[in-house]
Wavefront OBJ file of the C-alpha trace (Angstrom):
o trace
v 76.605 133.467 -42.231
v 79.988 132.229 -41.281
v 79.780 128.413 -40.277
v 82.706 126.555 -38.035
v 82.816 123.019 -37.647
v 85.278 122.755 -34.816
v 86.369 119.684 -32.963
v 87.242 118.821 -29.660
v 89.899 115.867 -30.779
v 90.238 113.684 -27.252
v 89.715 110.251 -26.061
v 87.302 109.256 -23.281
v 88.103 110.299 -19.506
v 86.422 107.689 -17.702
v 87.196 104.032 -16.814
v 87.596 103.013 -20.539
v 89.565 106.069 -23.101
v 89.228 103.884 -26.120
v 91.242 103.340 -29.058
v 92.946 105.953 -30.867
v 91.306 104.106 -34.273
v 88.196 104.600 -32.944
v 88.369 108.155 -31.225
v 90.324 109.903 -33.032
v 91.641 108.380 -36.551
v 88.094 106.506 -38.447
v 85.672 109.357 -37.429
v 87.969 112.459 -37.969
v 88.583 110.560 -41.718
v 85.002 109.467 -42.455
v 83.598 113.556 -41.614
v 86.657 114.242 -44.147
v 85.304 112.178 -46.826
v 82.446 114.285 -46.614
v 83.940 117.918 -46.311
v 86.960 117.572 -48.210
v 85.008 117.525 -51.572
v 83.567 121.137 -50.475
v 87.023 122.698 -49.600
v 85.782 122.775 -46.090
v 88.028 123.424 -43.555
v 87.702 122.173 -39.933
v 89.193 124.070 -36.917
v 90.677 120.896 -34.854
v 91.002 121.923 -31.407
v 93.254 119.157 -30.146
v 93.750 117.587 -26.732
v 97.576 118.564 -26.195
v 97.405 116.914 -23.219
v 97.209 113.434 -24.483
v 99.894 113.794 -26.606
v 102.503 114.889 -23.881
v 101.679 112.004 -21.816
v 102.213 109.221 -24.852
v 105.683 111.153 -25.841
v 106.424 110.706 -21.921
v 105.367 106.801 -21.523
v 105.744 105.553 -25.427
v 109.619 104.433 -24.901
v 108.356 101.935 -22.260
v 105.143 100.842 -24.080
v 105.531 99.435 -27.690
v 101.638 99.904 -28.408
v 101.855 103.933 -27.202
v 104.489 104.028 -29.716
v 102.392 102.904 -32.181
v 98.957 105.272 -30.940
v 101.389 108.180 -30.961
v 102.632 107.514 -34.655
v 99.121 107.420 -36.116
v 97.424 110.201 -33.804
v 101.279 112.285 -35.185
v 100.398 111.547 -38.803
v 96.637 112.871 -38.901
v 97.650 115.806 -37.353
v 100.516 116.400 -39.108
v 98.055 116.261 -42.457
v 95.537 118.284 -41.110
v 97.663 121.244 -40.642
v 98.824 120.236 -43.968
v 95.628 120.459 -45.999
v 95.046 123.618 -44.449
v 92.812 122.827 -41.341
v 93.082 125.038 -38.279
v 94.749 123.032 -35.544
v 93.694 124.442 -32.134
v 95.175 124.420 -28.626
v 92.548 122.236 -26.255
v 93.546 121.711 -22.729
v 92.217 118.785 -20.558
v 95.256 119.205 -17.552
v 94.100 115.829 -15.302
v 96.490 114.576 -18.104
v 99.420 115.788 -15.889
v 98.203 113.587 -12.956
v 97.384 110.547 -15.498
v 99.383 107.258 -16.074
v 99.398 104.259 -18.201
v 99.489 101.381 -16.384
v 100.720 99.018 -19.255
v 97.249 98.308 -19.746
v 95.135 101.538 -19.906
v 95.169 104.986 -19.095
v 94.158 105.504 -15.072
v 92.543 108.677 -15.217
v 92.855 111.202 -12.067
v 90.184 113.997 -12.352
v 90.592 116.141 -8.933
v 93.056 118.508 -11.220
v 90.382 118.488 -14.152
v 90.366 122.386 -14.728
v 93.796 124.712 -15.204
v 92.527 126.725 -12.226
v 93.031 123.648 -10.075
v 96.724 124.507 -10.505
v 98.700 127.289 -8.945
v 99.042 130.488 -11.885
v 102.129 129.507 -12.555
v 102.177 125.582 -13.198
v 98.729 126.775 -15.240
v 101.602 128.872 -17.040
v 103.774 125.880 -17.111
v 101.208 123.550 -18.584
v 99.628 125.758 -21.518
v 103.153 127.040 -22.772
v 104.306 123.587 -22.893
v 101.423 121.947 -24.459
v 101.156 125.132 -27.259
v 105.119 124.346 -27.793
v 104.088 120.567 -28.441
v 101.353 121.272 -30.889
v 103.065 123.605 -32.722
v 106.063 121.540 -32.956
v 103.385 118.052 -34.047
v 101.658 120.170 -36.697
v 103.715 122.305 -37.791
v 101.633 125.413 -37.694
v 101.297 127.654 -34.425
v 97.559 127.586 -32.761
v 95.378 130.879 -32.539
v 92.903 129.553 -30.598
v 92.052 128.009 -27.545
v 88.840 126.178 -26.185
v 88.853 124.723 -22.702
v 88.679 120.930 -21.593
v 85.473 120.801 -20.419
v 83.713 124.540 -20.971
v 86.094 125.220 -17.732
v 88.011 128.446 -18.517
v 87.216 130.184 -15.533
v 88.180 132.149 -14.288
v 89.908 133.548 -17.413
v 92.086 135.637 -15.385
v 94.060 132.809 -14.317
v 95.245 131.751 -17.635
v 95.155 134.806 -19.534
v 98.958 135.666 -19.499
v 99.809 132.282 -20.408
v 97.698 132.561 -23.610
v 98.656 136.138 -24.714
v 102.826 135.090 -24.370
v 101.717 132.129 -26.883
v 99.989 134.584 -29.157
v 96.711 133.056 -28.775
v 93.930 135.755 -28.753
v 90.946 133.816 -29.650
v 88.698 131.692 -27.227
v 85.532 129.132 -28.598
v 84.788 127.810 -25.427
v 81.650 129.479 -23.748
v 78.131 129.037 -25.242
v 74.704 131.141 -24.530
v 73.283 130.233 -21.536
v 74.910 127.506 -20.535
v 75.881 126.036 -16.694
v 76.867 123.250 -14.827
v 78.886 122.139 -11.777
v 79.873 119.222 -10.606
v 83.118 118.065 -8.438
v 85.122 117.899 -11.819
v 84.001 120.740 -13.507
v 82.636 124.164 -13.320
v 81.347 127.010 -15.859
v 78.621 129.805 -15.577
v 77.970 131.707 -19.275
v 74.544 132.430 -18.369
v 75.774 136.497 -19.342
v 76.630 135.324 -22.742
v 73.920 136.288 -24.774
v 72.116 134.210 -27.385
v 72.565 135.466 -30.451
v 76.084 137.632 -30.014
v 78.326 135.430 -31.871
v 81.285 137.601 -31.529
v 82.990 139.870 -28.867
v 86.308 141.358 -27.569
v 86.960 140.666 -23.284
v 89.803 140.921 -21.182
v 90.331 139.162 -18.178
v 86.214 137.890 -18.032
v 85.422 135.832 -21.100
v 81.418 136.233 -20.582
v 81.882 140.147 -20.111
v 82.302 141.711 -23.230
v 84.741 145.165 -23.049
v 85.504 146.806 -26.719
v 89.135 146.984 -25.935
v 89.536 143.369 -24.775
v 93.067 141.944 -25.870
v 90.890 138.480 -26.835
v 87.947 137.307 -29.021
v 85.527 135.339 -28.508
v 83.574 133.003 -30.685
v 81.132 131.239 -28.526
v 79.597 127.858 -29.143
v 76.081 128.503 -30.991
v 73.306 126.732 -28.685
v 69.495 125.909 -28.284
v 67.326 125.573 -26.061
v 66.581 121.682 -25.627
v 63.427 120.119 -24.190
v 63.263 116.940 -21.717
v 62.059 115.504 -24.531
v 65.068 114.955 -26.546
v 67.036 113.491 -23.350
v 64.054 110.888 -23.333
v 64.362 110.376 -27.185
v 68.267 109.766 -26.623
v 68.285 107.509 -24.044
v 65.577 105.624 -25.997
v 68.253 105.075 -29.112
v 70.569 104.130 -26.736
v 68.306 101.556 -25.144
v 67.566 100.532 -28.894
v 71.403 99.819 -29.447
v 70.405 100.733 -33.296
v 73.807 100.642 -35.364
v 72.994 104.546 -36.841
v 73.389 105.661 -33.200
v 76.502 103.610 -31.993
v 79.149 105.935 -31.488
v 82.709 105.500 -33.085
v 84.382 105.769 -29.627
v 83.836 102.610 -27.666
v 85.002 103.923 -24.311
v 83.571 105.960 -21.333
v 83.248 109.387 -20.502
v 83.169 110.692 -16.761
v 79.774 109.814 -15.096
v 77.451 113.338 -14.433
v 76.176 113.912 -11.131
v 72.332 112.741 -10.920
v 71.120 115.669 -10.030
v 72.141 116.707 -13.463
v 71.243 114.136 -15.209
v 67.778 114.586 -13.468
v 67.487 118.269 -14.158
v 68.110 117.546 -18.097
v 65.230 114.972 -18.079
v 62.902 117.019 -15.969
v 63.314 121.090 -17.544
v 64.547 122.623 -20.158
v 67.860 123.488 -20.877
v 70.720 125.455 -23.248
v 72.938 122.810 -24.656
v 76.002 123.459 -27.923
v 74.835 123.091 -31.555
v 76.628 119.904 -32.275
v 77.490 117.228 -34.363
v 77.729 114.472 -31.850
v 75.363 111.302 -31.838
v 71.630 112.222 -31.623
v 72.130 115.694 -30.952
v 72.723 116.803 -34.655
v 68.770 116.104 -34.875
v 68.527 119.409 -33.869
v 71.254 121.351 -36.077
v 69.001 122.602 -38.737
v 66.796 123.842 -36.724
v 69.162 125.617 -34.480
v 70.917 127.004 -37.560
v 67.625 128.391 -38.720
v 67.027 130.291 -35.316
v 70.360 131.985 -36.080
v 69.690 133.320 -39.797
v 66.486 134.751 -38.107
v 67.711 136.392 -35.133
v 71.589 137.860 -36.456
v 72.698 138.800 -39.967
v 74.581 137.494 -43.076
v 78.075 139.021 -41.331
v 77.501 136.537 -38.060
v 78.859 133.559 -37.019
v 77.262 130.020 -36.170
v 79.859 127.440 -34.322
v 79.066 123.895 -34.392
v 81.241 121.628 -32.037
v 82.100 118.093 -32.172
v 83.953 115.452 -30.620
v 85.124 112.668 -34.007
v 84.638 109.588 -30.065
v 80.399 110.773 -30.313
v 80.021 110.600 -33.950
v 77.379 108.112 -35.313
v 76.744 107.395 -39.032
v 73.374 108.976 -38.059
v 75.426 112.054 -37.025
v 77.591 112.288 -39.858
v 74.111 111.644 -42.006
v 72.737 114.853 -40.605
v 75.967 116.841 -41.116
v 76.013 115.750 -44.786
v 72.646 116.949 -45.558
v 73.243 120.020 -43.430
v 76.699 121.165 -45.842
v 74.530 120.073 -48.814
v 71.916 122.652 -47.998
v 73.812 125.321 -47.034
v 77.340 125.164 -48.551
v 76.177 127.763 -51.701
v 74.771 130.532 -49.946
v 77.223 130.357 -46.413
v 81.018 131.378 -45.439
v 81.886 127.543 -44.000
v 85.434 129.134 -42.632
v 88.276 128.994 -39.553
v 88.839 131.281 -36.945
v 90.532 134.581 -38.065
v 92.541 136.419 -35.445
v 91.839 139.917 -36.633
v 88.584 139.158 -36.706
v 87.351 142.379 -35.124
l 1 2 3 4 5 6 7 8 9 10 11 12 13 14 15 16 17 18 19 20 21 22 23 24 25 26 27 28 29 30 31 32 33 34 35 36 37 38 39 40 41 42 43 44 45 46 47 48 49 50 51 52 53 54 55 56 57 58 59 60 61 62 63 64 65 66 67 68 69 70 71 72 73 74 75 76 77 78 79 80 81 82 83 84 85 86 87 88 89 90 91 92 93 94 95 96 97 98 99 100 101 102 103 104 105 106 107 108 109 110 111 112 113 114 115 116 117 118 119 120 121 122 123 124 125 126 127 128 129 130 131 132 133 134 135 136 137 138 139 140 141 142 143 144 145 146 147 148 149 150 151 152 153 154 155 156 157 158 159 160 161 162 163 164 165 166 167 168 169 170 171 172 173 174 175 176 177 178 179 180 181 182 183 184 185 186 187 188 189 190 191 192 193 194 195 196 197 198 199 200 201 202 203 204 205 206 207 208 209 210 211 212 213 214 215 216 217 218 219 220 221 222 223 224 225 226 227 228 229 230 231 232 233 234 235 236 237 238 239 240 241 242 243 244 245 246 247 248 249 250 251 252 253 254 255 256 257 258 259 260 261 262 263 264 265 266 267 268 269 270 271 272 273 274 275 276 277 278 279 280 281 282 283 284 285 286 287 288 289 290 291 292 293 294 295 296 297 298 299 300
l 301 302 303 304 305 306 307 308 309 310 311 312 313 314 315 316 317 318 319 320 321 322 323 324 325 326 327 328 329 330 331 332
């Protein structure tokens, strides 16, 4: 089995981001400490966003200087070490401002199809010239702020003129809508972890200029919702995240529908929800074959020690016998 440990590298979006210490730079080092003695290599898909906005307010704000010099460096020696940095696009960053305080946040552009084609154009070229230019290496892959990458037509030009043919951003199954955000990958099936599409990223077509890895999921019971908000409640220091800051508030009819039925949610690394990675990972080696591929996401704001515990034992056990890899564009 080929294993990905990809990253969505971002700060919070609601009224608190956080610190670029604790979002980004402890938790992104502390999950190195433990792959780095492997060889592992990460696939970092990087919020480009975030750094355009602190190259465009940093001259005026001595601190932004500063986030944007350490937030520079780890990047810099990630692409370095030989870790895939990724293009990841959260575009309310065009609409955002720092108030010499704190990032305001302004959500009602959230998704690149909230913009016309051709500032969508605008925005991805520019952001894949940034990262390139940051990292020094040129991105293959893209994964959308959010899960919202539809639809693909509307950014599909955009990513072929950068030379980025691969796409980890749907998952089996999964759905949800809110004012914010939107995606439907209920077509994706479970247990195809690769495919070629064209201009629908959850219809697969053999001669389909892009790839797509999707997100490995489960099925999740109300159960574990009621577990997690229970260690939350608990305030135990294995499941305080590294990211003290907010994220943007889901609708309650969401959060009731999680607690209430089950429901498809990423493999992941994040807080409480690496309880279930084994397991998951097991349902794969059952159900595909030693050529397939299992992607685990995570965002280095939601780790926990008891996260990073998990994802220790889980490279322990499996690091002999599986491929623990990057994205390859001629994959297929």
């Amino acid at each position: 089995m080929n294993i990905y440990i990809t990253l969505d590298y971002e700060m919070f979006f609601g009224d608190h981001s956080g610190s670029v210490e604790d979002c980004f730079i402890k938790p992104t080092n502390d999950l190195l400490a433990i792959v780095n003695p492997y060889n592992i290599k990460l696939v970092i898909f990087v919020d480009v966003g975030y750094l355009v906005q602190l190259e465009n307010f940093k001259s005026n704000f001595p601190q932004l200087q500063k986030d944007y010099d350490k937030i520079c460096q780890q990047i810099e020696y990630l692409g370095n070490s030989g870790h895939a940095i990724e293009l990841h696009i959260h575009p309310h960053w065009e609409n955002t401002i720092y108030d010499g305080k704190k990032w305001v946040f302004d959500t009602s552009q959230y998704r690149l199809q909230d913009f016309s084609k051709a500032e969508a154009y605008h925005i991805i070229t520019k952001y894949y010239s940034t990262l390139s230019r940051i990292s020094g290496t040129t991105p293959i892959a893209y994964r959308a702020g959010g899960w919202s990458a539809q639809p693909f037509s509307h950014i599909k030009d955009a990513l072929a003129d950068c030379n980025v043919f691969i796409d980890s951003t749907t998952y089996p199954n999964g759905y949800y809508e809110s004012s914010n955000q939107f995606y439907d990958f209920k077509k994706v099936p479970q247990y195809k972890t690769i495919y070629r599409f064209e201009s629908n990223l959850v219809v697969e077509e053999s001669n389909g200029r892009f790839i797509e890895y999707p997100i490995s999921s489960s099925k999740v019971s109300p159960l574990f919702f009621w577990r997690f908000a229970l260690e939350k409640l608990k305030k135990s220091e294995q499941h305080v995240s590294y990211g003290k800051g907010s994220a943007i508030k889901k609708p309650k009819k969401e959060i009731l529908r999680l607690m209430t039925t089950y429901s498809n949610s990423v493999v992941s690394i994040d807080g409480y929800k690496a309880n279930f990675l084994e397991k998951a990972f097991k349902k794969y080696i059952k159900n595909t074959n030693e050529n397939a591929h299992f992607v685990i996401i995570g965002h280095p704001k939601a780790f926990t020690p008891y996260s990073l515990q998990k994802t220790k034992a889980f490279i322990a056990n499996h690091v002999k016998h599986h491929n623990f890899t990057t994205f390859k564009k001629n994959a297929l």
